[in-house]
KEPA-930406 format. One record per atom (N, C-alpha, C): residue in three letters; x, y, z. Coordinates in steps of 0.001 Angstrom, whole numbers, plus 524288, in hexadecimal, padded with zeros to 5 digits. Atoms other than C-alpha are relative to their C-alpha. Layout:
! KEPA-930406
ALAXYZ/...
***
This chain:
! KEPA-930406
UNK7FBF880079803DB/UNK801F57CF557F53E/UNK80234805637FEDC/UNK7FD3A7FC37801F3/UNK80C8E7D8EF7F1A4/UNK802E88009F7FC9A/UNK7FD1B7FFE38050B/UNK812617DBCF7E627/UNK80352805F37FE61/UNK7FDCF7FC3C80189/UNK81C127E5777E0E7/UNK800DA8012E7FBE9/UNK801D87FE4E80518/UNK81A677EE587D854/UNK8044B7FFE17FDA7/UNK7F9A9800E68047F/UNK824447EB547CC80/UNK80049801447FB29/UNK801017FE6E80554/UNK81DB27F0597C1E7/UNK802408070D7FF08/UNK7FCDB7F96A800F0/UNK825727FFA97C385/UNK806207FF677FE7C/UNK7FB907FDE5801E0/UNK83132803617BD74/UNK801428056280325/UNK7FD047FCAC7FDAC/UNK8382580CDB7C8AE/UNK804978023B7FE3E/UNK7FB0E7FCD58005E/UNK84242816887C667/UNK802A4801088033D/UNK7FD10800D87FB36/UNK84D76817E77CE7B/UNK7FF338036980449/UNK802707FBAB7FA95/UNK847D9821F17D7E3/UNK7F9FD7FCFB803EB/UNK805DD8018C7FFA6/UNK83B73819B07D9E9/UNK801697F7F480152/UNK7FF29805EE7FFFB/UNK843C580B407DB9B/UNK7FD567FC9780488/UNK801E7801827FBFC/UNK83EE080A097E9C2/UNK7F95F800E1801EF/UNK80635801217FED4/UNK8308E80C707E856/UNK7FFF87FB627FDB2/UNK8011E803B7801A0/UNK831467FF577DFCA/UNK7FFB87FCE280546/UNK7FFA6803427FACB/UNK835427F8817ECC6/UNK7FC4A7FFBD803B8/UNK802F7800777FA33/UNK82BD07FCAB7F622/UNK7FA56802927FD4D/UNK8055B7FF898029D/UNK81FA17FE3F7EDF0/UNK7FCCB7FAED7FFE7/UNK802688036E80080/UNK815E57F2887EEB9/UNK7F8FE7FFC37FF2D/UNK804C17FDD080275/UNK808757F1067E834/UNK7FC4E7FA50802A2/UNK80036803D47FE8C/UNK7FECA7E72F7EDA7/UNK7F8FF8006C80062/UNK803988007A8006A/UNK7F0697E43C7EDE4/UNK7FC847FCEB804DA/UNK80294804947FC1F/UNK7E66F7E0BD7F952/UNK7F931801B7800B7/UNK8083E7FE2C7FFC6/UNK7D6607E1457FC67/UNK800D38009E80479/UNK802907FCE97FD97/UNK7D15F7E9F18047D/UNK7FA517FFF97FFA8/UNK805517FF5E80175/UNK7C33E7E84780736/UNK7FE897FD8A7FB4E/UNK801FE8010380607/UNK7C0BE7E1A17FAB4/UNK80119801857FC26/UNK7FC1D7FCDE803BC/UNK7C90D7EA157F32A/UNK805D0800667FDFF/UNK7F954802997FFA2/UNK7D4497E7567ED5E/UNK80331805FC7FF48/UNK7FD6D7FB34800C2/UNK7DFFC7F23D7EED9/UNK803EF7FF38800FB/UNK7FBF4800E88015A/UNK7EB907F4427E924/UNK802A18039980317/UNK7FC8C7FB297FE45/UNK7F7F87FA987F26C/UNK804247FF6B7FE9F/UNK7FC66801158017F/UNK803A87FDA07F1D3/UNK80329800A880559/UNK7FF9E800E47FA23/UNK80C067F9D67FE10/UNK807498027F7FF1B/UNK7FA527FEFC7FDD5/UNK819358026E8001C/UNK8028A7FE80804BD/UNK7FC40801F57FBB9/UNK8237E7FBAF8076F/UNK8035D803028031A/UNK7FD267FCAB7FEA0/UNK82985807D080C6A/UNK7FC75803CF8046A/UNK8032C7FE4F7F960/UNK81D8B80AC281462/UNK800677FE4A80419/UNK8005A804417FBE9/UNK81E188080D821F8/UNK7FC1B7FFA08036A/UNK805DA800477FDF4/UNK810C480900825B0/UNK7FBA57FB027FCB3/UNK804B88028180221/UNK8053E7FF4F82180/UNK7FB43803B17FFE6/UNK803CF7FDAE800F0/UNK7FA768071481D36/UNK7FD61802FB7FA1D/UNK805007FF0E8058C/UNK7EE9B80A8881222/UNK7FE888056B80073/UNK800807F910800F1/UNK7ECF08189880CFA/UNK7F92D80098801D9/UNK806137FF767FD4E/UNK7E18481E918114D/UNK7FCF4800197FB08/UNK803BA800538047B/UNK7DBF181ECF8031F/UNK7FBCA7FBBC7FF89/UNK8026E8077E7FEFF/UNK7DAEB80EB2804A9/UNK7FB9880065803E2/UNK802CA8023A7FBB8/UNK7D41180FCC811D1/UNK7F915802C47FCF5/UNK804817FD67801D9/UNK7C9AF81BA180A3B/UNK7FE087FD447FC03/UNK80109801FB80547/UNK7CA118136F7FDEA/UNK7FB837FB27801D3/UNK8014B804D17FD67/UNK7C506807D3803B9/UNK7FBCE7FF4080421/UNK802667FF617FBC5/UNK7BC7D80CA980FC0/UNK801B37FD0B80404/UNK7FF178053C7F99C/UNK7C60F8068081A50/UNK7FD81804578047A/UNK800EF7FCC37FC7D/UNK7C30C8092082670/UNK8039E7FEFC80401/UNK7FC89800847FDDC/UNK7CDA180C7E82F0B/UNK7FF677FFE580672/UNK801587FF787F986/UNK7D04980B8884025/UNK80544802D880058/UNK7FBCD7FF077FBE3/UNK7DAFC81309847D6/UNK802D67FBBB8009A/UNK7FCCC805177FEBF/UNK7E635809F684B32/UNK8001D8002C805DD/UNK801357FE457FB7B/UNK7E549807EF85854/UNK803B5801DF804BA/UNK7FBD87FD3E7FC91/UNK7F28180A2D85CF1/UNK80429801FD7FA52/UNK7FC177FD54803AB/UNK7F85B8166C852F6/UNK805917FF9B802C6/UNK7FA2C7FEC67FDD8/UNK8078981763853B7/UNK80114804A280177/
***
C-alpha cells in the first residue's frame, strides 16, 4: 500500500516535492519499516543503513551494467 503524504503545507518553491514524495510501510524479516518512495528516482534500491540496520545479507548481481 501507498499513500501520499498530504498532511504538509508546501511553499511555492517546494510545490513539486509534494508530487513525488510517497510514504509507505512493509516487513522485512519480521519487522515492520516505514519508507519513503521518491518517484523521481530511477533506480530501485535500499540505503545501505537498511541493509546494516537489519543484518541483510547481500550477493553481487550477476550481470553489473
Amino acid at each position: 500500500m501507498i499513500r501520499r503524504l498530504l498532511g504538509s503545507q508546501p511553499n511555492e518553491s517546494h510545490i513539486s516535492q509534494r508530487e513525488n514524495i510517497f510514504h509507505t510501510r512493509c516487513k522485512i524479516l519480521d519487522k515492520a519499516c516505514s519508507l519513503i518512495v521518491d518517484s523521481g528516482s530511477c533506480c530501485n534500491c535500499c540505503s545501505t543503513r537498511l541493509v546494516e540496520k537489519l543484518n541483510l545479507t547481500t550477493i553481487p548481481h550477476p550481470k553489473p551494467y
